[in-house]
C-alpha positions as CSV (number, residue, x, y, z in Angstrom):
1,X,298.7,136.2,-150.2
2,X,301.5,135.9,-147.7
3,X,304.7,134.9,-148.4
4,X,305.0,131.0,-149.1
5,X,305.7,128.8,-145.7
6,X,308.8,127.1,-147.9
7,X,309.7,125.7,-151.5
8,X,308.8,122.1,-151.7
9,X,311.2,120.3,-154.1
10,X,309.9,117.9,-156.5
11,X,311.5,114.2,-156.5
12,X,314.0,113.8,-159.1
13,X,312.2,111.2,-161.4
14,X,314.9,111.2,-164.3
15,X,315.7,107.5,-165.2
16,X,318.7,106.6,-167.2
17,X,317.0,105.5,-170.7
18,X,319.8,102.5,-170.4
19,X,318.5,100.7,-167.4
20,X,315.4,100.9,-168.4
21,X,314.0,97.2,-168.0
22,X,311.5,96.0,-170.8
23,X,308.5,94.6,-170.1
24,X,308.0,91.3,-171.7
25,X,304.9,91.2,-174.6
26,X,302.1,89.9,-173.0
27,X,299.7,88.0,-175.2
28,X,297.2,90.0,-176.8
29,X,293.2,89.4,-176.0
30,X,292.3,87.1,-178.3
31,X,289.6,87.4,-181.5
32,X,286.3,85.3,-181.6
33,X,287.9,83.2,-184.8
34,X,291.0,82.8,-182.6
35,X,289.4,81.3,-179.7
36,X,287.2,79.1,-181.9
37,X,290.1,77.9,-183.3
38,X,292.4,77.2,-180.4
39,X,289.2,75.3,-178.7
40,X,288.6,73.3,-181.9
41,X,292.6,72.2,-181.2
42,X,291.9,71.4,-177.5
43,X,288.4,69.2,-178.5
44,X,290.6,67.3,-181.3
45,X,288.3,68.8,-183.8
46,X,290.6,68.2,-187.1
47,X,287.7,69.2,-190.0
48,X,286.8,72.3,-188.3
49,X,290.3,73.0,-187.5
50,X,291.8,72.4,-191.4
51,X,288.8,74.8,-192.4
52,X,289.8,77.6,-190.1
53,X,293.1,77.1,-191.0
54,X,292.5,76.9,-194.8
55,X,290.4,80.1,-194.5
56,X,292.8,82.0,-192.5
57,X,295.7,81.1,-195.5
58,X,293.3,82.9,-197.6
59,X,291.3,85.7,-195.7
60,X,294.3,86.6,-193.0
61,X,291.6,87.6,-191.0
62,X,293.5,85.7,-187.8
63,X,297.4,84.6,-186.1
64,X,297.3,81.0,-186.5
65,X,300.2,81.6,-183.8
66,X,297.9,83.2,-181.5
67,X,298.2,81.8,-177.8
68,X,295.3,81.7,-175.0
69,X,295.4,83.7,-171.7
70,X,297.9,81.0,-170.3
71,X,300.5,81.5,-173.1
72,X,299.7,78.4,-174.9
73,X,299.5,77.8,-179.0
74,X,297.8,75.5,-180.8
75,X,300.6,72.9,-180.6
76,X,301.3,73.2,-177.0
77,X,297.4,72.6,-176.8
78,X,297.4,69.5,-179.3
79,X,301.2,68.5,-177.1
80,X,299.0,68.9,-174.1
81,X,296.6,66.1,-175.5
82,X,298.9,64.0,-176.8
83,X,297.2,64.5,-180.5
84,X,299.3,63.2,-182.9
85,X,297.2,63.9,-185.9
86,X,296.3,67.5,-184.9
87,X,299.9,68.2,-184.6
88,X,300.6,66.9,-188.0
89,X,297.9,69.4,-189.3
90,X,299.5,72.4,-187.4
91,X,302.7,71.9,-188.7
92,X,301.8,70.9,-192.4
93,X,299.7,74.0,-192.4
94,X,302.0,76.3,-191.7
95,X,302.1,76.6,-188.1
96,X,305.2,78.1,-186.5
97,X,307.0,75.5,-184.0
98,X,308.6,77.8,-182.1
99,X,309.6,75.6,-179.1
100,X,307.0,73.1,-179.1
101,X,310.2,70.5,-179.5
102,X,311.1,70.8,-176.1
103,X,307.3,70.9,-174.7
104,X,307.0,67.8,-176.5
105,X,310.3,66.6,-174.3
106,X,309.1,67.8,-171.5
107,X,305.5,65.7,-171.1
108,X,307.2,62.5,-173.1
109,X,305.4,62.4,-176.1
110,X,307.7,60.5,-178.4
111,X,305.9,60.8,-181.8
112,X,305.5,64.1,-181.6
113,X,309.2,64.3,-181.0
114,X,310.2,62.6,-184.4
115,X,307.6,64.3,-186.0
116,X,308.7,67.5,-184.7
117,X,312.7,66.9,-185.6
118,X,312.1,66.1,-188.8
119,X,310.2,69.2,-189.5
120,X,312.8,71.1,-187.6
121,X,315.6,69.0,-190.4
122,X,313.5,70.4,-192.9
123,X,313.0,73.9,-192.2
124,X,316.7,74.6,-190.8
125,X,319.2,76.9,-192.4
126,X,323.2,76.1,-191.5
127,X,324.3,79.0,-189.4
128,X,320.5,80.4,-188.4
129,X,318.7,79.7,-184.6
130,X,316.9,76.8,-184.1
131,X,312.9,77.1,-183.9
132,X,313.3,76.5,-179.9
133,X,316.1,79.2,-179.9
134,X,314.3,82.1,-181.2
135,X,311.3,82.2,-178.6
136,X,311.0,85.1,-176.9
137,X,312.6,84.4,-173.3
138,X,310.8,87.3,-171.5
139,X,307.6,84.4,-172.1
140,X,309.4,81.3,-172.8
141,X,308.5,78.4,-169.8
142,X,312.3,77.2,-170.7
143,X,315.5,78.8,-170.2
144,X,318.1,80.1,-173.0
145,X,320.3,77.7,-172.3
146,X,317.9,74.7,-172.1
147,X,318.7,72.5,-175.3
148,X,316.3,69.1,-176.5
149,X,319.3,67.0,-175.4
150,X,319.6,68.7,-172.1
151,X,316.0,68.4,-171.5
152,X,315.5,65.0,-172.5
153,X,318.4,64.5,-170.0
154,X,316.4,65.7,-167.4
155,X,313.7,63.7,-168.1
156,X,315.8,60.8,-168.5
157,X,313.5,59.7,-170.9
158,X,315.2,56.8,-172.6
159,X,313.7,56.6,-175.8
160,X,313.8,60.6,-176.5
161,X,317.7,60.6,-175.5
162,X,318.1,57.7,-177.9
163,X,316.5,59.4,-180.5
164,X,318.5,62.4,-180.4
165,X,321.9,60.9,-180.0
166,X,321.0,58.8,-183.1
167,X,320.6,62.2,-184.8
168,X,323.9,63.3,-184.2
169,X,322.8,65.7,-181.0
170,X,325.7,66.1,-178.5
171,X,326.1,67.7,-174.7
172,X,329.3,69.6,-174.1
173,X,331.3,69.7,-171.1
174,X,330.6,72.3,-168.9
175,X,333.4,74.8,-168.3
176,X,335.4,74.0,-165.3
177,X,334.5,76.2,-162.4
178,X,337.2,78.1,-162.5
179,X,337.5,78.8,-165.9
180,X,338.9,82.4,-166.6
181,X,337.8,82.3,-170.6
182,X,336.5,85.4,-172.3
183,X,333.0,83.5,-173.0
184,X,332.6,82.5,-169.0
185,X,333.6,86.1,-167.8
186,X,330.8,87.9,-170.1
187,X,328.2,85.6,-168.9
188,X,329.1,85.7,-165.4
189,X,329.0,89.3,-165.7
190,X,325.7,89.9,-167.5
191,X,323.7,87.3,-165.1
192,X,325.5,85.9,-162.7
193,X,322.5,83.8,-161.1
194,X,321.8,82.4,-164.7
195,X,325.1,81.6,-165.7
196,X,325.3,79.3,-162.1
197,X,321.9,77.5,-162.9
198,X,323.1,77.2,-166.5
199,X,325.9,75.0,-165.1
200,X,324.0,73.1,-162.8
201,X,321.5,72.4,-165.9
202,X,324.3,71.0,-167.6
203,X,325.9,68.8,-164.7
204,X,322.1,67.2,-164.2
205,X,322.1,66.7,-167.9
206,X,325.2,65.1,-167.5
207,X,324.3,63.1,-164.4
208,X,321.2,61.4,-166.1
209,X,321.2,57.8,-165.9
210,X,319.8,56.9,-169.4
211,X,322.1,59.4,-170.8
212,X,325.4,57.6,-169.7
213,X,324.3,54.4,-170.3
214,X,323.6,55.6,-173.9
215,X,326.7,57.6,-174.5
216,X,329.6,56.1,-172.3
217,X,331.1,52.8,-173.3
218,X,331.9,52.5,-169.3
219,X,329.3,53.8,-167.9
220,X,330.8,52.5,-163.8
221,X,333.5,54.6,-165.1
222,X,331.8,57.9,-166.3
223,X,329.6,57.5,-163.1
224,X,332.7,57.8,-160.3
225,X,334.5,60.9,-162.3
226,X,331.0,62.6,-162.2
227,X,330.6,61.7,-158.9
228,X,334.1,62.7,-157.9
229,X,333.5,66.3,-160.2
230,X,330.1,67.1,-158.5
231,X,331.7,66.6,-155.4
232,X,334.3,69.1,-155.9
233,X,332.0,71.4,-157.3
234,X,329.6,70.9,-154.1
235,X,332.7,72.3,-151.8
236,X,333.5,75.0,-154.8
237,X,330.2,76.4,-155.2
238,X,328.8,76.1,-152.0
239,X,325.3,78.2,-152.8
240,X,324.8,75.0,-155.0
241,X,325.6,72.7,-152.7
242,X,322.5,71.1,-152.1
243,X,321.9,70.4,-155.9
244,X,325.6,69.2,-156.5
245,X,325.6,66.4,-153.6
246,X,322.1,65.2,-154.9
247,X,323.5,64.8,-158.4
248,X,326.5,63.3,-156.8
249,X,324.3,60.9,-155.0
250,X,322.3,60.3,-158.1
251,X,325.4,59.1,-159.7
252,X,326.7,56.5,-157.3
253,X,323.2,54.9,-157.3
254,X,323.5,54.3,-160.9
255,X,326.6,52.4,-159.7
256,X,325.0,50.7,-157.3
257,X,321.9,49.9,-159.8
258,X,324.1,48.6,-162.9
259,X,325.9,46.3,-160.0
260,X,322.6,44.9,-159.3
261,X,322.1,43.3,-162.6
262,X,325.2,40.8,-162.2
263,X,323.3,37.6,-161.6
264,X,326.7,35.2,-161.2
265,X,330.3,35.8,-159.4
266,X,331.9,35.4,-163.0
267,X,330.1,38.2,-164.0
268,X,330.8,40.2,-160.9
269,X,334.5,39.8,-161.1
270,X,334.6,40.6,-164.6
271,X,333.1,44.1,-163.5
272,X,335.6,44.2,-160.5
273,X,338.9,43.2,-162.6
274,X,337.9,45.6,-165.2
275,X,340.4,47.6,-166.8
276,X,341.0,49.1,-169.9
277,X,344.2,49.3,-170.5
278,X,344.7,45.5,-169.6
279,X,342.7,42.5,-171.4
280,X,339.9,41.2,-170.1
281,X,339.6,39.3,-166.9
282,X,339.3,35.3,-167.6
283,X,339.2,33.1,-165.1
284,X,341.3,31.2,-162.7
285,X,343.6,34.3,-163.5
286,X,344.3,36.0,-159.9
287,X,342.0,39.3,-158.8
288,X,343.0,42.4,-159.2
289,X,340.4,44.2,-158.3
290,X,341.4,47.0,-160.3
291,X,337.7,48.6,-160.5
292,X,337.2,48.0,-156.4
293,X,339.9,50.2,-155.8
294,X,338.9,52.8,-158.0
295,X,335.6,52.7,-156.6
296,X,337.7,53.3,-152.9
297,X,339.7,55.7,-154.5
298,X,336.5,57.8,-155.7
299,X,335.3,57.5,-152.4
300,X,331.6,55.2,-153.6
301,X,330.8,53.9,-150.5
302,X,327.7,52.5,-151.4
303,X,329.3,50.5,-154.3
304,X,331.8,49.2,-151.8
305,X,329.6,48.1,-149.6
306,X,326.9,46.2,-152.0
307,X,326.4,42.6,-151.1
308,X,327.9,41.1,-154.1
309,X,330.8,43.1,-153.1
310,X,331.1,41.6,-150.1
311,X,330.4,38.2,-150.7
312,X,333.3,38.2,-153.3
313,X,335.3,39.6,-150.8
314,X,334.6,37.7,-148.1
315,X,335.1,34.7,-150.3
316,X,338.4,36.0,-151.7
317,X,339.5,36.8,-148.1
318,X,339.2,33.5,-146.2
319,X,340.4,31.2,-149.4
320,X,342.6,28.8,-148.7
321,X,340.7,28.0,-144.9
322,X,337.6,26.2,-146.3
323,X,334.7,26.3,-143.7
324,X,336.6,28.7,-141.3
325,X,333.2,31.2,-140.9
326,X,331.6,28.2,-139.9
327,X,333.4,26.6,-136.8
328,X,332.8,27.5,-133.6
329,X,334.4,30.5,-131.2
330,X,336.4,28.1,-129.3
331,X,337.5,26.1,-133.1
332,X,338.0,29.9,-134.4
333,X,340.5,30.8,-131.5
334,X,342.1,27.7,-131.4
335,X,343.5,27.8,-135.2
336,X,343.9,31.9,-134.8
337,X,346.1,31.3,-131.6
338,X,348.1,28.0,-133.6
339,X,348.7,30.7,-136.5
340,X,349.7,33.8,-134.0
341,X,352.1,31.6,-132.1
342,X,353.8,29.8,-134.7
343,X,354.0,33.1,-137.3
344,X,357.8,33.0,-137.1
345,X,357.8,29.4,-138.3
346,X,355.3,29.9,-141.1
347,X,357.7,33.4,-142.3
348,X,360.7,30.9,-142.5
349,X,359.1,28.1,-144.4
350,X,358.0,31.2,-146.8
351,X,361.5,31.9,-147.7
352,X,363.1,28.4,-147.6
353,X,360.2,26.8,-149.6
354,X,357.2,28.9,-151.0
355,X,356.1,26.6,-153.5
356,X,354.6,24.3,-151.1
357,X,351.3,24.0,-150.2
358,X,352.1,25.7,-146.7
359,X,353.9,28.3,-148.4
360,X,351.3,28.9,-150.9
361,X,348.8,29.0,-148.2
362,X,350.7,32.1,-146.6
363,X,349.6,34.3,-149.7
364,X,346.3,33.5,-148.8
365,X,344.8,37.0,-148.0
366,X,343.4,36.1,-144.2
367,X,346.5,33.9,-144.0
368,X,348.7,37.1,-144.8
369,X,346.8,39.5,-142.0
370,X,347.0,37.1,-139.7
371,X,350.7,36.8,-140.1
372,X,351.8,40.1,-140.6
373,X,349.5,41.5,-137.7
374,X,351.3,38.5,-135.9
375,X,354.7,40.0,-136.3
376,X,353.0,43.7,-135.7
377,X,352.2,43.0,-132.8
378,X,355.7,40.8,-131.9
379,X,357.4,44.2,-132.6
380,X,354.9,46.7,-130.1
381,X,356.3,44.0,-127.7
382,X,359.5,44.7,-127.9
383,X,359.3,48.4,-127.8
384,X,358.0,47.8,-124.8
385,X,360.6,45.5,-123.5
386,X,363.1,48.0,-124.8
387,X,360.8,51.2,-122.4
388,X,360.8,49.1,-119.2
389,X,365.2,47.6,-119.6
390,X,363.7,44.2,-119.6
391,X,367.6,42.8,-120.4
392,X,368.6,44.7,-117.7
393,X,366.0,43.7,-115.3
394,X,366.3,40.0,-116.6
395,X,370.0,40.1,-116.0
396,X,369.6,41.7,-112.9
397,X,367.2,38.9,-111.2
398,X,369.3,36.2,-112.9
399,X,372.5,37.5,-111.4
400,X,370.8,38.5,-108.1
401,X,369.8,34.5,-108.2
402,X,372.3,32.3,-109.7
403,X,375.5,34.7,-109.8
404,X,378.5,34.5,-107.3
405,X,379.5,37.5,-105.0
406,X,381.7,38.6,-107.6
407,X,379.3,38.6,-110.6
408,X,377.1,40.9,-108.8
409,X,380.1,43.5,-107.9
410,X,380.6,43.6,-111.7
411,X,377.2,43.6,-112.6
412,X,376.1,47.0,-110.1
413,X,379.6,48.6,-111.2
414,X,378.8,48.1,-114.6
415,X,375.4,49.9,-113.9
416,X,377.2,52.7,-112.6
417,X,378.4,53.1,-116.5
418,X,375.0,55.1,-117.9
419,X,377.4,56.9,-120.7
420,X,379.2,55.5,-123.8
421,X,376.7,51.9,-123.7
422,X,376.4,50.6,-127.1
423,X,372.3,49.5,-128.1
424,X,371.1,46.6,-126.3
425,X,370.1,43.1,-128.4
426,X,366.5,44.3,-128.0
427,X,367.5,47.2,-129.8
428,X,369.2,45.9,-132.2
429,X,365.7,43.5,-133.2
430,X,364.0,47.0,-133.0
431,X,366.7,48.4,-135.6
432,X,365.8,45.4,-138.2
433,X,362.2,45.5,-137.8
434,X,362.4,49.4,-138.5
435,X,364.5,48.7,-141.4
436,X,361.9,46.5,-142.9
437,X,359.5,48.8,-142.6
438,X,361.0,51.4,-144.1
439,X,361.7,49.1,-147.1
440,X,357.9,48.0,-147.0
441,X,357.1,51.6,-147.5
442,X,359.8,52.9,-150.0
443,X,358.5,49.0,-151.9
444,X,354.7,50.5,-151.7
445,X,355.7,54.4,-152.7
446,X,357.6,53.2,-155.8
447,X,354.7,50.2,-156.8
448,X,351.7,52.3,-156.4
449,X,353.3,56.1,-157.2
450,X,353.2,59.2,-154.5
451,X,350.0,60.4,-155.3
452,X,348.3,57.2,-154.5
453,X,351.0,56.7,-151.9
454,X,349.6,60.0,-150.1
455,X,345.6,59.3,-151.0
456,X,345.8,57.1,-147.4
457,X,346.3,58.8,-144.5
458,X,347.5,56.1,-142.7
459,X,350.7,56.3,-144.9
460,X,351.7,59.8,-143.4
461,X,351.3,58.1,-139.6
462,X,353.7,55.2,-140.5
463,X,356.1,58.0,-142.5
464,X,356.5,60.2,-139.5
465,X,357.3,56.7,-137.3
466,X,359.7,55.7,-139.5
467,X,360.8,58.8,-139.7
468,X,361.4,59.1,-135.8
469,X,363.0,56.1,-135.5
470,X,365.9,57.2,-138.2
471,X,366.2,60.2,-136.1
472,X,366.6,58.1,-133.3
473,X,369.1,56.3,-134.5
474,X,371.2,59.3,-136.0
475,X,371.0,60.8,-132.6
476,X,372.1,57.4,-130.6
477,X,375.5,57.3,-132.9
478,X,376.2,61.2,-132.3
479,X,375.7,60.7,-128.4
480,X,377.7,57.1,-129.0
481,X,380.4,59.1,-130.6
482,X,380.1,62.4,-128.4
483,X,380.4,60.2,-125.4
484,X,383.2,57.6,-126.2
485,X,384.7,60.7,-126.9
486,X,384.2,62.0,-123.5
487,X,385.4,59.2,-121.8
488,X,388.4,58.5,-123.6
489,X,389.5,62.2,-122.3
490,X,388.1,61.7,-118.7
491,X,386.5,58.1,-117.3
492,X,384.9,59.5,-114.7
493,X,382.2,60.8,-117.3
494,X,381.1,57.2,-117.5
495,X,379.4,57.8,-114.1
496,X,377.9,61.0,-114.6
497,X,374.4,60.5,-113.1
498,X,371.4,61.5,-115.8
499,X,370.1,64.1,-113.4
500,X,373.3,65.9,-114.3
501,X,373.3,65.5,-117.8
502,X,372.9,68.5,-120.1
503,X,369.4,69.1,-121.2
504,X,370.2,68.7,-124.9
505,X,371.9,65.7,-124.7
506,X,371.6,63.7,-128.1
507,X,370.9,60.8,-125.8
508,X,367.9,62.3,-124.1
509,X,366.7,63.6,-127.2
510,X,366.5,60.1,-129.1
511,X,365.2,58.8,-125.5
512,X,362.4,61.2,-126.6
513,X,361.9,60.9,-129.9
514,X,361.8,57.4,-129.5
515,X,358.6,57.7,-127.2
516,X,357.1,59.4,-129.5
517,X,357.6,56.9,-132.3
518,X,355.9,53.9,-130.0
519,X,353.4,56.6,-129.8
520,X,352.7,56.0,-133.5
521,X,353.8,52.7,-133.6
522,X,350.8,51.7,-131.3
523,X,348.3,54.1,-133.5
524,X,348.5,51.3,-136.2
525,X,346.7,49.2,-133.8
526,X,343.7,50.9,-134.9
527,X,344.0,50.3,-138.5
528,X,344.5,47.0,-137.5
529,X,341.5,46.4,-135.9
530,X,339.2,48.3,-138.8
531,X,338.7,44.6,-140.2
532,X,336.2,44.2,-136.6
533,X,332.8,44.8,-138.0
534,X,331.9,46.3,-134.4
535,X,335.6,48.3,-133.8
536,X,335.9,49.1,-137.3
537,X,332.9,51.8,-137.2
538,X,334.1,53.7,-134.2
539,X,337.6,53.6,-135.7
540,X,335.3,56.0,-138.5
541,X,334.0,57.8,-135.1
542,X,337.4,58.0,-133.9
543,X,338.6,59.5,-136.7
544,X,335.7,62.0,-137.2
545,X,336.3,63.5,-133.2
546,X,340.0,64.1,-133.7
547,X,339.3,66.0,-136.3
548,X,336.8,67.4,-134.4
549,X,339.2,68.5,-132.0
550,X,341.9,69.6,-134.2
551,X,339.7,72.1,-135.6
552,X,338.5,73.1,-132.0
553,X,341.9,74.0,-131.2
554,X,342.8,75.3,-134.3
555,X,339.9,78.1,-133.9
556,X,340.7,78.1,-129.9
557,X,344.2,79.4,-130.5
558,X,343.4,81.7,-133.5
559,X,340.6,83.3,-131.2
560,X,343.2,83.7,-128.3
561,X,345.8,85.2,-130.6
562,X,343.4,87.7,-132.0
563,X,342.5,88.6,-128.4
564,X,346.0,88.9,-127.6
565,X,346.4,91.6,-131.0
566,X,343.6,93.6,-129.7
C-alpha cells in the first residue's frame, strides 16, 4: 500500500484518578422475599410481616433494609401510611432507622416521632453520628446539614418543635456572613452552593413562627432583630435575595399576628410600653411607647400601621380635646386658627404657670404640634421679612407719610450707609429663634444618643441649617468688624455701592449662606405636613424621586468623567 494520507492522533482520554466523581449506589434489584416483604409493609400486613422478619433473623436469606425502586424502606413505607404499629415492629425487630426521624418530620406524624427518639436515646453512643447522620447523601432526600430541629422548623409543626426542645434539642446561630473562621472558609471552599443554602436552611429554621414562640421569652422582640438580620443579609447576599426578604416578611407577620390577639387597650399598651429593662407598664402611668419605637426603628411597617396601633395612637394624640374628630370643618378650623393665633400666649402661660389645667393641656401631644408648628411657622415668617427689608420698607412708607422734610433727608442719607450696619430687630428674633433650635437639637443628641440621633434623616437637614446660620453669624461679625474698621480709617467706605464691593466680601457670603439656610428652613415644611394622611404619602413619593435623581446624576457625572478619561 501507499504511503499513509496522515497520522491521526488519538484523543487524550487520561483522567486524573482525583477528580474522579463517584457515582452514588443505586439500589439493588430486589429478591422475590424482599418485595413480598416490603408490600406486606405497604398493605399493613403485621403477621405476615413479623414472620418474614423472624425468618429472615434466622435464615439471612434477605436485607431487611432493602429499599424498592423509589428508594424507599420499610419504615419510610409504614411513615408513608401513617402505621404506627408496623413501625413499632420494624424497629423492635431490628430494623435500621437510618433517617426515618426526619421522614417522620417531614409528613407530621407525631407518634412515630416519639417512638422514633426514644429508640434513637436508646441506641446512641456519646461522640458517634446520629442514625439520620450516617445516610448516605449521594441517596439521601435530605441534606447534610438538615437536623430534626431544623426540619421541624420548617414545618413549623408545633407539637414536633415542642417535642424536641423538651428533649434538650437546640438550633445554633448561623455564622455571620462575613465570618472569616477556619470552619466557614473550608466549607465555602469545598461547596460553595451548599454552604449558601445551608445558611439559608438555618435562617428559615430560625424564622419559624412556632419555633420563636416556643424558644424566645419575647418573641415581638426575636421577630424585629430577625427581621432586621434577614434584611441585611438580603442586601449582602444578593443571589439569596429573594429567599431572605420572604423570611424577612415571614417574620414581621408574626408580629403583626401576635398583635392580633390583644382583645383590650390595656393589653395593647402593655405590649407597646414594654421594656425589659424597666418594670412593667401599669396604668395611669404615662406611655412610653418604648416597643412602638423599636418597631420604627426596625423599620416594621406593617406593625406600625396595625389598627390597634392606630387607634391607640390616635387616642393618645388628640387627649386632652375630647370630641375634636367629631366636630365639623368649620368647628375644626375655628379652634385650630384660636390655638395658631394665640400660640405666643399659651408658650407664656407654660412658663409662668404649667401646673394649671391650660398648662397641662399644652403637653397634650396634638396640643404640642399645634403649638410648636405655630411658632415654626412664625419663624419662616420672619426670614422672609428679614429677605424682602420689611423694617426698612416699613420705615420707609412711614416716614414717606408721617415724617417732616427733615426726617426724610436723614432717613435717604442714612440709606446711603450700606457698610458697617449693625443686625436689624428682625434679625435679632431670627438670632434667638436659631439659638433655640440649636439647644433643641444638642437637648435631643444628648437624650436619645448619636446613633439614634443620626437613624432620622430629617436630623442631618436641620444640622446643616443650623449649621448655616452659625456660619452666618460668624461671617456678619467678621464683615461687622472688617468694616467698622474700614470706616474708622476712611468714611467714605460707608457709601461704597454693593456693585463695587469685592466678591468675597464676608457680607455677601453670609447674605448667601443665609439663603441657603431658609432653603432648609422651609424643607421642614414637609416633615410638618407628613401628619396629612393625603400629603404625608407623597412626602414618601417625594422622598423616593430625589433619590431618584441623586442617583441619576451621580451615574450622569461618573459616565461624563469616564468619557472625558477616554
Amino acid at each position: 500500500m501507499g504511503k499513509d494520507q496522515g497520522t491521526k492522533k488519538e484523543p487524550d482520554v487520561s483522567i486524573d484518578m482525583k477528580k474522579i466523581i463517584q457515582m452514588p449506589n443505586l439500589p439493588k434489584p430486589l429478591t422475590t422475599d424482599e418485595k413480598k416483604y416490603l408490600v406486606a409493609v405497604e398493605r399493613g400486613d403485621l403477621p405476615t410481616v413479623r414472620r418474614i422478619l423472624q425468618r429472615a433473623g434466622k435464615k439471612k436469606n434477605f436485607d431487611v433494609n432493602c429499599v424498592d425502586p423509589l428508594g424507599r424502606g420499610s419504615m419510610s413505607i409504614a411513615i408513608d401510611g401513617e402505621n404506627l404499629e408496623m413501625l413499632e415492629l420494624l424497629v423492635i425487630m431490628g430494623v435500621k432507622t437510618k433517617d426515618s426521624l426526619l421522614q417522620a418530620i417531614n409528613v407530621g406524624f407525631v407518634e412515630a416521632v416519639e417512638l422514633l427518639l426514644e429508640h434513637e436515646e436508646l441506641v446512641h453512643k456519646d461522640g458517634e453520628p446520629y442514625s439520620w447522620e450516617m445516610v448516605d447523601v449521594n441517596t439521601s432526600v435530605f441534606t447534610p446539614d438538615m437536623t430534626p430541629l431544623i426540619l421541624a422548623a420548617h414545618r413549623n409543626n408545633y407539637e414536633i418543635l415542642k417535642i424536641l426542645l423538651d428533649r434538650g434539642a437546640t438550633l445554633p446561630m448561623p455564622h455571620d456572613v462575613r465570618c472569616g473562621c477556619a470552619e466557614c472558609i473550608k466549607e465555602s471552599d469545598e461547596d460553595p452552593l451548599r454552604f449558601s443554602a445551608s445558611r439559608i436552611n438555618q435562617y428559615r429554621a430560625l424564622a419559624s413562627p412556632c419555633l420563636i414562640a416556643l424558644s424566645s421569652s419575647d418573641p415581638i422582640l426575636t421577630a424585629f432583630e430577625l427581621s432586621w438580620d434577614l434584611r441585611n443579609l438580603a442586601f449582602s447576599e444578593q443571589e439569596s435575595k429573594t429567599e431572605y426578604m420572604e423570611l424577612r416578611r415571614q417574620c414581621q407577620q408574626l408580629a403583626v399576628s401576635l398583635l392580633d390577639q390583644t382583645r383590650s387597650s390595656h393589653e395593647l399598651a402593655v405590649i407597646l410600653n414594654h421594656d425589659p429593662e424597666n418594670p412593667p407598664y401599669e396604668d395611669g402611668e404615662p406611655m412610653k411607647l418604648a416597643r412602638l419605637e423599636l418597631a420604627i426603628a426596625y423599620k416594621q411597617k406593617k406593625f406600625v400601621a396595625h389598627p390597634n396601633i392606630q387607634q391607640l395612637l390616635a387616642s393618645i394624640w388628640y387627649e386632652g380635646l375630647p370630641g375634636f374628630r367629631r366636630k365639623s370643618l368649620l368647628q375644626k378650623a375655628i379652634d385650630l386658627g384660636t390655638i395658631v393665633v394665640l400660640f405666643p400666649f399659651y408658650c407664656m402661660l407654660y412658663m409662668i404657670a404649667p401646673n394649671t389645667s391650660t398648662g397641662k393641656l399644652m403637653r397634650k401631644p396634638f396640643m404640642k404640634f399645634l403649638i410648636h408648628s405655630s411658632s415654626y411657622l412664625f419663624f419662616l415668617l420672619l426670614l422672609i421679612l428679614v429677605s424682602q427689608r420689611a423694617e426698612i420698607h416699613l420705615e420707609e412708607i412711614l416716614v414717606a407719610s408721617f415724617g417732616s422734610d427733615a426726617q426724610k433727608l436723614a432717613f435717604y442719607e442714612d440709606q446711603k450707609n450700606q457698610r458697617g450696619n449693625g443686625p436689624m430687630i428682625l434679625e435679632c428674633f431670627v438670632g434667638f429663634y436659631v439659638l433655640g433650635f440649636i439647644w433643641e437639637e444638642t437637648a435631643e443628641m444628648w437624650t436619645e444618643g448619636i446613633r439614634k440621633y443620626l437613624r432620622n434623616m430629617w436630623n442631618f437637614i436641620e444640622f446643616m441649617r443650623n449649621s448655616l446660620y452659625i456660619g452666618v453669624f460668624v461671617l456678619r461679625v467678621v464683615a461687622y468688624i472688617q468694616q467698622r474698621t474700614q470706616i474708622a480709617a476712611d468714611p467714605a467706605t460707608a457709601c461704597i455701592p454693593r456693585e463695587e464691593w469685592d466678591a468675597f466680601d464676608p457680607q455677601l457670603i453670609a447674605e448667601g449662606l443665609f439663603a441657603a439656610a431658609n432653603v432648609f428652613s422651609a424643607l421642614k415644611l414637609v416633615h410638618m405636613f407628613s401628619i396629612n394622611p393625603h400629603l404625608g404619602p407623597l412626602q414618601i413619593s417625594l422622598g423616593r424621586m430625589v433619590i431618584d435623581i441623586v442617583k441619576f446624576f451621580l451615574s450622569t457625572h461618573w459616565s461624563c468623567l469616564l468619557l472625558h478619561a477616554v
